[in-house]
N, C-alpha and C positions, 0 to 999 in steps of 0.2 A: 920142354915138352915131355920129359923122361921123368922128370918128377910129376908134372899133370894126369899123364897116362898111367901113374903108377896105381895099384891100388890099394895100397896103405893109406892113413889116414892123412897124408898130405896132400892128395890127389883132390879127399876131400876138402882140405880147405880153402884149394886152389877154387873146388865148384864154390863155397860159400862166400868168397872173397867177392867173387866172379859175382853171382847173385846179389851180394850186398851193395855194390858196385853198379847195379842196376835197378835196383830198390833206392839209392843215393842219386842216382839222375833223373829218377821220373819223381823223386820227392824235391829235386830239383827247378824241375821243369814245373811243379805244382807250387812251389814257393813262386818262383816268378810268374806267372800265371794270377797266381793270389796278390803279389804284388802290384801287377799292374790293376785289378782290380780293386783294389784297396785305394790306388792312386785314382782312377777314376769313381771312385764311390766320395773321397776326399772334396774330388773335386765336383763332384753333386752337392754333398753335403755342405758347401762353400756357398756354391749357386742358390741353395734352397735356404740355406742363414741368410742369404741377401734380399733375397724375395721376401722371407718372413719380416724382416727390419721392415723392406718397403710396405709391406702389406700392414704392421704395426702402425708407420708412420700412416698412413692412407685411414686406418681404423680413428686413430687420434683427431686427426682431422676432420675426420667425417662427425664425430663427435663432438668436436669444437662447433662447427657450423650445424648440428642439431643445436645445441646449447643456445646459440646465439639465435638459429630461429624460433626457439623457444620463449628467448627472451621477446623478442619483436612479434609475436603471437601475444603475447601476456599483452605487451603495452598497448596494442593494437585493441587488443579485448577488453582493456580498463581504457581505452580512449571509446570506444562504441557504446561502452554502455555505461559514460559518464552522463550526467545531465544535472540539470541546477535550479534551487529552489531557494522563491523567496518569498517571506510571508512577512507583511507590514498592514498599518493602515494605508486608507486613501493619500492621507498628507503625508508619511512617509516614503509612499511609492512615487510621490512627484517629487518631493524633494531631493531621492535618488536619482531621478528624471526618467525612471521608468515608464512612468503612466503621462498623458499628452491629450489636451482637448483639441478636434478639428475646427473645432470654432465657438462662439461664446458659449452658446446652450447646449453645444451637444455634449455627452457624454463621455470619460477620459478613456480614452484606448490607451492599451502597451505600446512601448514606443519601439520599435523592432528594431532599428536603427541604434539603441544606446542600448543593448542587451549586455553588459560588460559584468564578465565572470567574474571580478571581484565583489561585486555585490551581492551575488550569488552564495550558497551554501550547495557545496557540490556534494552531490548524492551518487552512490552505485546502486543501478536500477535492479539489480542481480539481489541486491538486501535490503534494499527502500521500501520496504511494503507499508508503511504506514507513518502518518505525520501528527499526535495529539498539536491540537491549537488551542491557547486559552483565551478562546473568544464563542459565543455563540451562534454566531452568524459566520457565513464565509463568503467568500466569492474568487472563484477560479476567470483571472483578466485572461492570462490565453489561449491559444486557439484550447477552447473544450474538449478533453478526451470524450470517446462514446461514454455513455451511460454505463453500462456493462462492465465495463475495467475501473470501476470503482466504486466505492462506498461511503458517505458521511453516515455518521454515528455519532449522534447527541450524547455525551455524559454529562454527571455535576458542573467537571472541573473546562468544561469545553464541547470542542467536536475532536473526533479523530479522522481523519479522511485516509481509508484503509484501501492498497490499491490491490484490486483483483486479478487482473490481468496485466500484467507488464509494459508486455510489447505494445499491446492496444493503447494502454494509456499513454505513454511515453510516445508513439508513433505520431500522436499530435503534435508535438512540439517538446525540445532539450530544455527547455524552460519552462518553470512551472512558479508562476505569480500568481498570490493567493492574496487578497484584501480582507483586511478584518473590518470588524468596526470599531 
């Protein structure tokens, strides 16, 4: 106490001591303070790398199954707008057994029953606009698109039968059997 109270400079370093010693426990108190904060920011930071992985894995997947309906859209979209074209004479379209008379003199109809895709030339109606034939003459056996969703056009070398409208033409029938002469 007799050195504290003194007032020489020792008194003074008792106050500085004293002070620093008080500056040392509230830098104290702020280190732990910090610490425990740092332990719970850790342990955010932990939580929130776990979420991001799950949230990554969740993106991936959701990804995958775009992809995959993407793919099942295409095929879907190249199945709709498949259809099938065959161009022969008379004698050729019955010996494929396409064409079929009801009876002695009538007339040969398609035989709708033996429409089988192999014999077919499968077309995407989406780029099909147009068929040259090297024949003069045609005849569409069936069911006839309207008027309107198409066009024959005489050349030299044949007809071309150029289709106007799409959906209209094709809307009559996947199949399109054309007879020459």
């Amino acid at each position: 106490d007799s050195l504290y109270n003194r007032k020489d400079s020792t008194s003074r370093y008792f106050k500085l001591i004293e002070f620093l010693n008080k500056e040392l426990a509230e830098k104290d108190l702020t280190i732990q303070t910090l610490q425990k904060e740092i332990a719970v920011n850790r342990k955010s930071i932990a939580e929130l790398q776990a979420k991001k992985t799950s949230l990554e894995k969740d993106v991936d997947d959701l990804q995958e199954k775009e992809k995959i309906h993407k793919q099942a859209l295409e095929v879907q979209s190249d199945m709709l707008n498949e259809c099938y074209v065959k161009v022969g004479t008379k004698k050729e379209l019955q010996n494929a057994g396409l064409l079929v008379s009801k009876g002695l003199f009538s007339k040969k109809e398609v035989n709708s029953s033996n429409l089988n895709k192999d014999l077919f030339m499968k077309v995407d109606i989406r780029s099909f606009l147009e068929l040259p034939i090297p024949t003069k003459k045609i005849k569409i056996m069936t069911p006839e698109p309207p008027v309107y969703s198409y066009k024959i056009e005489k050349t030299k070398d044949g007809v071309i039968l150029r289709i106007q409208d799409a959906t209209a033409f094709w809307n009559a029938s996947n199949y399109l059997i054309i007879q020459t002469n």
